[in-house]
Each structure stands twice: as C-alpha cells, then as structure tokens.
Legacy VTK file of the C-alpha trace (Angstrom):
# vtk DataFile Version 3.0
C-alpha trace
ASCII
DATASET POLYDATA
POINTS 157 float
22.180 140.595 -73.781
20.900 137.812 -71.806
20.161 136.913 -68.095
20.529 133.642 -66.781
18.684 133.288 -63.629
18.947 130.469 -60.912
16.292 128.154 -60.936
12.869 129.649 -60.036
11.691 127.758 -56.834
7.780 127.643 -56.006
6.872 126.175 -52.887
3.463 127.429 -50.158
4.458 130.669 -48.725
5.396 130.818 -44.871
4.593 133.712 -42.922
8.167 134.980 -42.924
7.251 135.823 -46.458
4.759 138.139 -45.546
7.019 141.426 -46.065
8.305 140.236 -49.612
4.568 139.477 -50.215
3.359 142.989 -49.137
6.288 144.655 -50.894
5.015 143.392 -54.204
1.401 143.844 -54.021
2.403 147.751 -52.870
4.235 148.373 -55.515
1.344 147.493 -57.643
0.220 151.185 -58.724
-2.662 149.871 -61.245
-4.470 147.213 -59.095
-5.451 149.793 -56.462
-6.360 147.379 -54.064
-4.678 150.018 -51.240
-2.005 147.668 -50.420
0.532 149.396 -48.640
3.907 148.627 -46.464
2.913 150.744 -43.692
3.717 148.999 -40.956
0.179 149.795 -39.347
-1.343 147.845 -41.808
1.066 144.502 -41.362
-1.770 143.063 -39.026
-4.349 142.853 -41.792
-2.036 140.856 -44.031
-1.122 138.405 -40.884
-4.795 138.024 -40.497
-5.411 137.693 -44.252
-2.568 134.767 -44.495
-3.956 132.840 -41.702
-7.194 132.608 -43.059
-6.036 131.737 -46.493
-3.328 129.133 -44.169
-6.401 127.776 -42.572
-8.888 127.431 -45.493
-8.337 123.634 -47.334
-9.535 125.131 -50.603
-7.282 127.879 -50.811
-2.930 128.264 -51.002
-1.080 130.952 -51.379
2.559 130.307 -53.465
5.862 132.074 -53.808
8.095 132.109 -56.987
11.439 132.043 -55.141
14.545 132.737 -56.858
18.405 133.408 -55.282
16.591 133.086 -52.368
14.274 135.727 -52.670
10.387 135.842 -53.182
10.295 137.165 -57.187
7.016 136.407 -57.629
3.658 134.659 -55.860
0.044 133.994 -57.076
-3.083 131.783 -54.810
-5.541 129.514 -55.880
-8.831 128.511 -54.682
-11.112 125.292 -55.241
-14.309 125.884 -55.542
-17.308 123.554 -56.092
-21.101 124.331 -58.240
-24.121 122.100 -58.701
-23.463 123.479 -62.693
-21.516 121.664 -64.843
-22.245 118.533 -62.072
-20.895 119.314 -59.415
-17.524 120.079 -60.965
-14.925 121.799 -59.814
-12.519 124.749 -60.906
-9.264 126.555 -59.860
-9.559 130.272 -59.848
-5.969 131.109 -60.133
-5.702 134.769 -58.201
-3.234 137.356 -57.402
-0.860 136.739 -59.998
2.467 138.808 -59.698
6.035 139.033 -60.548
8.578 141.513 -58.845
8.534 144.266 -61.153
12.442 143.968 -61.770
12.001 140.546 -62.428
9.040 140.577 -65.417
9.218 138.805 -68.393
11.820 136.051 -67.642
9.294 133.521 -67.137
8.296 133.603 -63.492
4.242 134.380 -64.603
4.508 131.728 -66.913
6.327 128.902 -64.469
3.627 130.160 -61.894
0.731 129.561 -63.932
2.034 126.235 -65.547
2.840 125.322 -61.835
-1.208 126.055 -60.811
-2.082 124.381 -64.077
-0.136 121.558 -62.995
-0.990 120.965 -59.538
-5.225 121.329 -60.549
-4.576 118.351 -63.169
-2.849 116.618 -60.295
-6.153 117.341 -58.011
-8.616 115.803 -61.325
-9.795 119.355 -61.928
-10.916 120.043 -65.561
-10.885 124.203 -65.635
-8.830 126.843 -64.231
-9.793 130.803 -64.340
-8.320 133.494 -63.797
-9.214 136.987 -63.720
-7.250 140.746 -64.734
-8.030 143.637 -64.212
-9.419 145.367 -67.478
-6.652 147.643 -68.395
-3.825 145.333 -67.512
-3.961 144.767 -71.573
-0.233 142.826 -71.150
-1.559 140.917 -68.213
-4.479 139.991 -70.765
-2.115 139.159 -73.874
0.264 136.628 -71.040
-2.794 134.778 -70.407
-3.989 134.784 -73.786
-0.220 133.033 -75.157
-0.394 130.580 -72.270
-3.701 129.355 -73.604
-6.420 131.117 -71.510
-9.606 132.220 -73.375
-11.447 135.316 -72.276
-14.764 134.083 -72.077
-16.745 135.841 -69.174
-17.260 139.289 -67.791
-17.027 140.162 -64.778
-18.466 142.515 -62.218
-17.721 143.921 -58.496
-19.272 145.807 -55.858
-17.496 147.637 -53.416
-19.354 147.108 -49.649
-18.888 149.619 -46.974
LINES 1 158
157 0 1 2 3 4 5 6 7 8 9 10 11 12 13 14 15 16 17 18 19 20 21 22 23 24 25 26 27 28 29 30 31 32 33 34 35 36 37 38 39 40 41 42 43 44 45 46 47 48 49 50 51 52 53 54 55 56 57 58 59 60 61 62 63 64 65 66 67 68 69 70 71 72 73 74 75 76 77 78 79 80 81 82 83 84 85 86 87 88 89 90 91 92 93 94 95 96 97 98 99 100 101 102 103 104 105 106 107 108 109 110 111 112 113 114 115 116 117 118 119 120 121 122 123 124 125 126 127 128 129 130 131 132 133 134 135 136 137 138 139 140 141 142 143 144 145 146 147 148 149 150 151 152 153 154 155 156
C-alpha cells in the first residue's frame, strides 16, 4: 500500500524548531553524539543554533511536511589554497524522522543542498557517515556520491 504525503517543504530552520530538531537527533541511538531532550541540556542546542545562525558559511535546514519538521540536514562552505582556492559544501547532519524514512525526504534534502551549492558556483559537495550506517552509505551511493576519503576523529577533553 502506498502513502501519499503533502509536499515536503525545506526552508532555514528558526529557533522554534529547536525541540523538533533535538527530538530527532535524540532519537538517533547509533550516532552517539549524546544528544538528548533533557531539558537541562536545551541551552547547549540554543547556543549551538546561534552560532551556526551567525556563521555566513554555515545553514542549518528543515524538511517540513504537514507542518511538522520530518527531517533537517546543515551545510558549510569552506575554502582551501588546494584545488585553487576552490570551494566545497560539506553537507552534515543528515536526518529523517525515523517514522518518516524512505519516502524521499533524504533524497529531496540532499538534491535541495546539491541544488543550492550549484546555485552558489560550487563544483563539490561531501558528505560524511558514520561507518556502520551501511544504509546511510548505500543512499548516498544511489544519489551519486562516491566514497573516496577516510576519515578520522579525535575526541578532546
């Protein structure tokens, strides 16, 4: 059986979003980033969105649908002297409400970045996944992302 959904809106996301935004990202059991909707922790997202709100190389988006945020992903500009001087889109923190996955939100949101770095005359977009999101890997694989690098972290204290 098939679901018809409204249209899937995406549009900047506005600080009233913030407990849609947090609700997703805690739900997330496999990116163990410690997101959580404690309400103690609200302040660090407030501070987190209006740093990203205040930074002109970075937006955060929503994926809006029925009136309700579905889904919501950020991108960055960033500039190197490689490649001269060009610049890329990292395309970051990718999700989809889990009751709403695999009706196309991902995809809209990533051909809506794609979209919008053409617009801005930039010639590469990245992304990155965690390594044992393996469907995460195959999405980005059909929309016609390579895997080309490896990555590495360090956690500070």
């Amino acid at each position: 059986m098939a679901v018809e959904l409204p249209a899937i809106r995406i549009r900047q996301a506005l600080r009233e979003d913030l407990p849609a935004l947090v609700s997703i990202f805690a739900a997330d059991a496999v990116g163990g980033h410690g997101d959580t909707t404690d309400p103690v922790a609200f302040a660090d997202y407030v501070r987190a969105f209006a740093a990203i709100e205040a930074s002109p190389d970075q937006v955060l988006y929503v994926a809006v649908c029925g009136g309700e945020v579905v889904g919501t992903f950020q991108t960055m500009v960033t500039t190197t002297l490689t490649g001269r001087g060009s610049s890329a889109m990292i395309i970051e923190a990718v999700q989809t409400r889990a009751d709403m996955r695999g009706q196309g939100i991902g995809a809209g949101m990533i051909e809506f970045a794609i979209a919008e770095a053409k617009g801005r005359g930039i010639k590469r977009v990245a992304s990155t996944s965690n390594a044992i999101r393996k469907d995460a890997h195959r999405f980005y694989e059909r929309l016609g992302f390579k895997p080309s690098h490896l990555g590495f972290k360090m956690a500070l204290k």
